[in-house]
N, C-alpha and C positions, 0 to 999 in steps of 0.2 A: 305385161313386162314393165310398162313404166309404170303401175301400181305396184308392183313390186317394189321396184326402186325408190319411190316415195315411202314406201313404207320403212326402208331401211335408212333411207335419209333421216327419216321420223325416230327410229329408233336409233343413229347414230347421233343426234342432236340430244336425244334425251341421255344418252350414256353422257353426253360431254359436260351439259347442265349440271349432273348429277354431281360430277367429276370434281366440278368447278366448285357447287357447293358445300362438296366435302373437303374440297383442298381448303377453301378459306373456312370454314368450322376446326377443321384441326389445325390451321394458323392462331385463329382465334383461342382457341383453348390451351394453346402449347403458348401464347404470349401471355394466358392468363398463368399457367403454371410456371411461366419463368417470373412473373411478377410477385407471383407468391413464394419464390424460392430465393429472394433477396431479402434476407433477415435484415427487419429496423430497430435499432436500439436508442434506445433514449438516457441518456446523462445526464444528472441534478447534480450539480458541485456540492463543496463544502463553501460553509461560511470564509475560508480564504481565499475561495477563488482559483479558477485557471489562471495561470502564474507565480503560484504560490512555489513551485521548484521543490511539492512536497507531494501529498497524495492527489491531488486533482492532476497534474502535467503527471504523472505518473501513471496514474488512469486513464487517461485522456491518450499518454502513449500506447497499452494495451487494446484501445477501443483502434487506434489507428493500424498495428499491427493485424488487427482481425479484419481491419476494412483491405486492409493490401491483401490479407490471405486468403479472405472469405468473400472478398466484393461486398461485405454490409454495408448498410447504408445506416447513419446514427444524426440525431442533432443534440446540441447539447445545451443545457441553461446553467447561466450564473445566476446564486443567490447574491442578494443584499444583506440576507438575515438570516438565524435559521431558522425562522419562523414564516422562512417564504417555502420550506421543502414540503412540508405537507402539500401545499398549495400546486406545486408546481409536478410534484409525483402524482396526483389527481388531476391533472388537466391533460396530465399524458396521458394514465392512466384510459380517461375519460374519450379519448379519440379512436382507442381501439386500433393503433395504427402502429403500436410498437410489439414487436414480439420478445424485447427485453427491456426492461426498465433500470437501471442501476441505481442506488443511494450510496452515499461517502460516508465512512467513519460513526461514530457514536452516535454526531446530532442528525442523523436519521433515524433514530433506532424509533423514536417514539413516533416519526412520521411514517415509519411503514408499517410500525405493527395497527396504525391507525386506518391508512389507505389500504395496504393488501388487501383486509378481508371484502371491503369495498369492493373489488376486481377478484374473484377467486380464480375467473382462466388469466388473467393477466400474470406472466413469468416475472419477479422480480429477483435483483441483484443485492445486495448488502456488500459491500469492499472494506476491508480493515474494523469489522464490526459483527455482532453475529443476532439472531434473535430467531424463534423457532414458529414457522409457520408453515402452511402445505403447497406455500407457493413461490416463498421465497429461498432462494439459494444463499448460503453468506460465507464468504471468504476472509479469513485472519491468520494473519502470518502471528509465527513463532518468534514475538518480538523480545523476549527476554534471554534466548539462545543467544542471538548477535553482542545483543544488550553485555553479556557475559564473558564475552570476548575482549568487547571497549574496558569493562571493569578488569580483565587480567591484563591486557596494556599500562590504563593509568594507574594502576599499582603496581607496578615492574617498574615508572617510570619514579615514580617515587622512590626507589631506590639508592642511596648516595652513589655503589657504584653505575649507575644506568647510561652516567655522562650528561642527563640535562639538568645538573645544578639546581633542583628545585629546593624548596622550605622543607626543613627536615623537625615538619609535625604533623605528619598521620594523615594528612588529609586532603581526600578528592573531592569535587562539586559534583552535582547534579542538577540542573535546571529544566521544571518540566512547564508547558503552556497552560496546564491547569491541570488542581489536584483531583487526578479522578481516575478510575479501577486499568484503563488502555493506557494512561500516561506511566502510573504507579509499576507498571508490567518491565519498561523498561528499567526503572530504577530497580526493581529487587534481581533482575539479572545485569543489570551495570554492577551495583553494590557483590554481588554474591563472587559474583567473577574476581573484584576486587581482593574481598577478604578469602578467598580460596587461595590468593598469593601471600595476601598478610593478613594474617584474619585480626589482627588489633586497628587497621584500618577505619576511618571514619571518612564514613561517606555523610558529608552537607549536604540538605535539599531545599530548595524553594520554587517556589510556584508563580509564574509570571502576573498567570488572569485570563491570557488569553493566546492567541498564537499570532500575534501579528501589530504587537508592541516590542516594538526594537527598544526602545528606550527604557522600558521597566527593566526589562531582560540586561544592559545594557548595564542598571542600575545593581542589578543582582549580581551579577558577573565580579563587580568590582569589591564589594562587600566579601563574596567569600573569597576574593583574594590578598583580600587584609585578613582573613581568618586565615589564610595560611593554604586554603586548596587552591593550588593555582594549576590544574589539572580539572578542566570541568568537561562534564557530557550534557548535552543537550537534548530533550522530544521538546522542540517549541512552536515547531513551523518556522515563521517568518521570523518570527522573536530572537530566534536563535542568531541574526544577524549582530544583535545586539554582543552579545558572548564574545562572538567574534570579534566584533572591532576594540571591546577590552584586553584580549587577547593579544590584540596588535599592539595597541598602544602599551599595553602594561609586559608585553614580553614573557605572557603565558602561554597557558596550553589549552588547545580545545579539540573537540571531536564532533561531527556533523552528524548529519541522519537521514533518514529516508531515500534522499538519493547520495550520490556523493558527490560532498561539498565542498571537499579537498583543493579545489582549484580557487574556491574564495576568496580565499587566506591562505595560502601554501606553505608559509613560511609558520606559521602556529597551528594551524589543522593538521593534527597527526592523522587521521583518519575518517572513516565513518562508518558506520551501520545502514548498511543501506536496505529497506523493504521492497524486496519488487514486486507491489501494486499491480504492475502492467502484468505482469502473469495472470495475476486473482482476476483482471478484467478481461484479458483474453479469453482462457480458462470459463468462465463463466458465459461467451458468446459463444465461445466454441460449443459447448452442451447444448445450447440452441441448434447449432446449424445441425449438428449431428446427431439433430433429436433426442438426445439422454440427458435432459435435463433434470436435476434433480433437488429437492425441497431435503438442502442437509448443511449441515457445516462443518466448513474444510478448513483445514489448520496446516500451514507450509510452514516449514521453520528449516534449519540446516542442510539438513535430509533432501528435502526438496529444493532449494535454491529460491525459497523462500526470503530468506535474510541471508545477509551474510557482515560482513569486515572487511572493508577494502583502506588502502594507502596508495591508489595511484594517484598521480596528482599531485601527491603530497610533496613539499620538499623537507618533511622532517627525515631525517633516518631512524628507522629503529635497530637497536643491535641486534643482531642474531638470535642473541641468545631470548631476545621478547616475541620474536618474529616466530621463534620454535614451539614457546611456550604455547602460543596462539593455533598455532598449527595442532600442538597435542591436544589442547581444550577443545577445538572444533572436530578433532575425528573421536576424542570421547563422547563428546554430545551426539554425534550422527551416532554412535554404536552404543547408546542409553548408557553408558556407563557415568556420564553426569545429566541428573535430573535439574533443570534449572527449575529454581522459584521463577513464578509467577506472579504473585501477591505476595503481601504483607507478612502475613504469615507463614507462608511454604518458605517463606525468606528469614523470619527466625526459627524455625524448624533445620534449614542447610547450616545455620549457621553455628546451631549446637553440635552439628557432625563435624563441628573443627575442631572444637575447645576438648 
């Protein structure tokens, strides 16, 4: 009888050991599967930097949106140059510790089509840019749709009757941060929007240098408002401050971008064009967490809420009758019934369909 008993002590002990080291193996395993179920992402700025109030804080909001929604976890670096993205997309790369990498705008293009192949399981991002690889995602908004709408504004406003008293010869600004194919996008849907109102309109353009020279921009601004556009739109980034403060001082017109900028200068920003970024960034983690990730390029524009046209903020009034105008052009373009230019050329192509 008490061999009995010891035997079953024997085998009650070995049940509980057993017990014991299975409960902490499936502790151990289920802490390792929750470790690996917290997506890390990793962020390379643009050359202007978190704070720029333009595509990085926009970015930068999308990644925060995904951490509140998704528990991610993300770290993020500023360049000094863009000659430090290559550098700094490869040291992430290199850790094997992100399962999404993001790059900013164009002056990434040539650092990821360098790095990607470098990491072929490494998941990368592109935001406001595009380039075609089997592992990178890239995200660009519909910037000449918006673009298109600024242009039927400040040629309504030119108008004698519109009520703001501007120079009555023909002509709007455009001011971009540098001449090149993503900048060019918004001018040929600023301009198009424009002459779709008055097709003898003349749209001025010049080009800063860079995005984050107030003072060129500043210098620009003034020049074409001795030529008589005193109605300008702005893609400059930080430069674009410049615009503005000619604006103030000279008791013209301007228009913001990427976010809105309207509260600036409230009193001369009629509006702005705003890119929401933070979508393309969310958007892009979210395919992470939910596994369908995918090596393609997404183009948001109207349709999607992409871009858009906003005046809140603003303390200009627009009349009605521009505010409807605005409104008709944007449910044409959601329903294709106006194709915007994009480039150069699709932009004297629209503009022979007036004449």
């Amino acid at each position: 009888m008490e061999g009995f008993i010891m035997r079953k002590a024997k085998v009650l002990v070995s049940i509980f050991l057993i017990m014991v080291i299975f409960t902490a193996c499936a502790k151990k395993n289920a802490d390792i599967a929750n470790e690996k179920e917290v997506v890390r992402v990793g962020l390379v700025s643009s050359s202007s930097g978190f704070g720029d109030g333009a595509f990085n804080d926009l970015t930068l909001k999308g990644v925060e949106r995904a951490k509140s929604e998704f528990g991610i976890e993300y770290d993020k670096v500023q360049i000094k140059a863009v000659g430090d993205i290559e550098l700094s997309l490869r040291d992430m790369a290199s850790t094997g510790d992100y399962d999404l990498i993001i790059g900013l705008t164009y002056e990434a293009i040539q650092a990821m089509k360098t790095v990607a192949p470098e990491f072929p399981d490494q998941k990368f991002a592109l935001i406001d840019t595009s380039i075609e690889a089997p592992n990178v995602v890239s995200y660009m908004t519909r910037d000449e749709e918006a673009s298109y709408l600024v242009g039927v504004v400040a040629a309504s406003m030119k108008f004698q009757n519109s009520g703001f008293n501007l120079k009555e010869d023909n002509k709007i600004g455009f001011i971009g941060g540098v001449d090149a194919p993503n900048i060019r996008v918004f001018y040929s849907g600023y301009t198009a929007g424009a002459k779709s109102v008055n097709p003898s309109i003349e749209s001025v353009s010049d080009f800063v240098g860079g995005f984050t020279d107030v003072t060129t921009a500043k210098e620009i601004a003034k020049s074409m408002n001795q030529q008589g556009a005193d109605v300008i739109f702005h893609a400059a980034g930080m430069s674009g401050n410049g615009l503005f403060q000619t604006a103030k001082e000279n008791g013209t017109f301007a228009f913001g971008v990427n976010l809105n900028q309207n509260a600036t200068e409230p009193d001369v920003i009629v509006g702005s064009m705003i890119k929401n970024v933070d979508i393309e960034a969310y958007e892009a983690i979210k395919s992470v967490v939910e596994d369908n990730f995918k090596a393609e390029v997404i183009k948001l524009g109207l349709k999607e809420n992409g871009v858009d046209f906003v005046t809140e903020g603003s303390n200009v009034k627009l009349p009605d009758e521009i505010i409807k105008s605005v409104d008709e052009a944007k449910e044409k373009i959601i329903n294709e019934e106006i194709k915007v230019p994009s480039n150069m050329d699709e932009l004297v192509t629209f503009e022979d369909t007036l004449n």
